[in-house]
C-alpha positions as CSV (number, residue, x, y, z in Angstrom):
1,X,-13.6,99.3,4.3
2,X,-14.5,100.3,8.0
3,X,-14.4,104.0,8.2
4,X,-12.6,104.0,11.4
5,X,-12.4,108.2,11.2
6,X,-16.1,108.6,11.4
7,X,-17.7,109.0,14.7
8,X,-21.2,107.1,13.2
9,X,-18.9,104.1,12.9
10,X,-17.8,103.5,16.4
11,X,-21.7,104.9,17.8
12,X,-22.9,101.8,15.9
13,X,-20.2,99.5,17.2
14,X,-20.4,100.2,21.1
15,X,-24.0,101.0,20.6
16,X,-24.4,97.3,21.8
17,X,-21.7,96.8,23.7
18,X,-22.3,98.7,27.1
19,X,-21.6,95.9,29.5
20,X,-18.2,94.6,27.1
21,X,-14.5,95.6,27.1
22,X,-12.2,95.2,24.7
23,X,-8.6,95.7,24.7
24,X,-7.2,96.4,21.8
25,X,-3.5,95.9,21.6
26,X,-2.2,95.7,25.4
27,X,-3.4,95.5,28.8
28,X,-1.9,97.4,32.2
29,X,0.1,94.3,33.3
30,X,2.1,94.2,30.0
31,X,3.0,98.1,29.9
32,X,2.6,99.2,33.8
33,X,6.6,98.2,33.6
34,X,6.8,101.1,31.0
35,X,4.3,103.5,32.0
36,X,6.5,103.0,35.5
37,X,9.8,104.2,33.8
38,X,8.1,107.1,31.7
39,X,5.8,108.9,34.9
40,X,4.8,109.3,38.3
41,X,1.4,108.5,39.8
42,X,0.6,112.1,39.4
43,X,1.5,112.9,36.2
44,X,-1.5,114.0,33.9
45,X,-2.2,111.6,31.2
46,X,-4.3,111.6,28.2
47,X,-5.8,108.8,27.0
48,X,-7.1,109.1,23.4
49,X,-9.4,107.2,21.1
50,X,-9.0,103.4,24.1
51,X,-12.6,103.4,23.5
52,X,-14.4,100.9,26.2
53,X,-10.5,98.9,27.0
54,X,-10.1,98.5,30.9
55,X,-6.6,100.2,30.6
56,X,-7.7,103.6,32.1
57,X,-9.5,101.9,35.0
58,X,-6.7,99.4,35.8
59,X,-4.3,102.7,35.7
60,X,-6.4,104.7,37.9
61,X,-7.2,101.7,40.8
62,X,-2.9,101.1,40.7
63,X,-2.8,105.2,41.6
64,X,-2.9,106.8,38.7
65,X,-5.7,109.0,39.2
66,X,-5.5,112.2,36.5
67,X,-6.8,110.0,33.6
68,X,-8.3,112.0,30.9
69,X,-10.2,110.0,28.4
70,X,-11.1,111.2,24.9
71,X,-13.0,109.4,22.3
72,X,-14.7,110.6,19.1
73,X,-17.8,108.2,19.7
74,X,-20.3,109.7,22.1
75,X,-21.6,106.3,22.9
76,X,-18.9,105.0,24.4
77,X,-17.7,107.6,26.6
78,X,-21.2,108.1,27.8
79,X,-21.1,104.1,29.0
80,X,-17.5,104.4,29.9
81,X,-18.6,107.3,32.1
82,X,-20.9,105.5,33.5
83,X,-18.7,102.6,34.1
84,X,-16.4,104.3,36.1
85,X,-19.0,107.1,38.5
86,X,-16.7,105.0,41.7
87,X,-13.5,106.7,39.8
88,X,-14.5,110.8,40.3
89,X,-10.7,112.3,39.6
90,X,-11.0,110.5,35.9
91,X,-12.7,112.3,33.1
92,X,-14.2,111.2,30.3
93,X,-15.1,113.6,27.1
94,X,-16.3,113.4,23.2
95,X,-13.3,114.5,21.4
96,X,-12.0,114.3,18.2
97,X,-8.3,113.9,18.3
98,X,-7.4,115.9,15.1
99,X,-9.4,119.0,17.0
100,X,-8.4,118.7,20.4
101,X,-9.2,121.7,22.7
102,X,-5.9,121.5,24.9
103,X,-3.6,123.6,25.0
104,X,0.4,123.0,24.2
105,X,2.1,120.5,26.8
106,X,-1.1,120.1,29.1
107,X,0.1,116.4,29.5
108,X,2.9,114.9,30.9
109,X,2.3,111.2,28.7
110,X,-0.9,110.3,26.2
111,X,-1.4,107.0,25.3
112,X,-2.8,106.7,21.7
113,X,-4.7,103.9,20.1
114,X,-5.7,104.8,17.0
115,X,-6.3,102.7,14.0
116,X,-3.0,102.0,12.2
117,X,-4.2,103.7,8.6
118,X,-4.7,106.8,10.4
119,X,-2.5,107.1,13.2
120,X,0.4,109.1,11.6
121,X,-1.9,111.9,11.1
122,X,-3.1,111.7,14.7
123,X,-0.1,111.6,16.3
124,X,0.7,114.5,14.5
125,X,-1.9,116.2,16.3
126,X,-1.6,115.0,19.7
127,X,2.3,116.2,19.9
128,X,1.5,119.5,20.4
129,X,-0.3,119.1,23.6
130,X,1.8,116.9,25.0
131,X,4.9,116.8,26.7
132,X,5.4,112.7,25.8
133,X,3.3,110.7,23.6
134,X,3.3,107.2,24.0
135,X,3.1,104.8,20.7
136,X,2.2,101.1,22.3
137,X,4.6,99.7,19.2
138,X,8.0,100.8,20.9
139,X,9.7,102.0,22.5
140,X,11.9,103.9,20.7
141,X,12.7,108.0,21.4
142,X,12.0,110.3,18.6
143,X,13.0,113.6,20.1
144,X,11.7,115.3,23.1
145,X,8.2,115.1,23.0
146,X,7.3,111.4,21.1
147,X,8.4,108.1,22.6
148,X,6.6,105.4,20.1
């Protein structure tokens, strides 16, 4: 079984995949209709574990500029940075979301994709530093902070 926690993983998976994009479960034509209803254009957003998807760059080119990318796999955010030097307000950093250096409610909406066996414990996690966390399965409202 893939060991879709472990940074080493996801190294040796984008290690040969600089110039590819893969999105995994939606694209911003299918939710820019419900990222629409959920912020503004200036909202901060938190993008966490998209790994080298096109959604952060399709957000930012329709105005969405304060895009903050985190991914536990060095590799990739060091080609997504690279990717994306002619997008300068969009960040990109290693992170691991069950240790994330934010503090409570930094973010007005994250986007998660996360691999299904593990994303209960990572959403767990990425609540507290967030004032709406988006699940890409809904949506459906469970309480003030998580809209899944």
């Amino acid at each position: 079984m893939p060991q879709y926690g472990e940074p080493d993983y996801w190294d040796k998976r984008y290690s040969n995949q600089k110039e590819k994009t893969f999105d995994w479960l939606e694209n911003w034509e299918s939710l820019k209709p419900i990222i629409w209803n959920l912020i503004d254009k200036d909202s901060k957003i938190l993008m966490l574990g998209w790994g080298n998807a096109l959604l952060s760059q399709d957000m930012y080119d329709d105005g969405y500029k304060n895009i903050h990318n985190i991914d536990i796999s060095s590799v990739v955010i060091d080609n997504m940075k690279e990717r994306n030097l002619e997008r300068p307000e969009m960040t990109w950093e290693v992170m691991d979301v069950t240790n994330m250096s934010y503090q409570d409610e930094t973010f007005d909406l994250s986007l998660i994709h996360i691999s299904e066996p593990t994303r209960p414990l990572y959403i767990s996690y990425a609540v507290f530093c967030l004032k709406k966390v988006a699940n890409l399965r809904g949506p459906k409202v469970h309480g003030p902070n998580v809209v899944s």
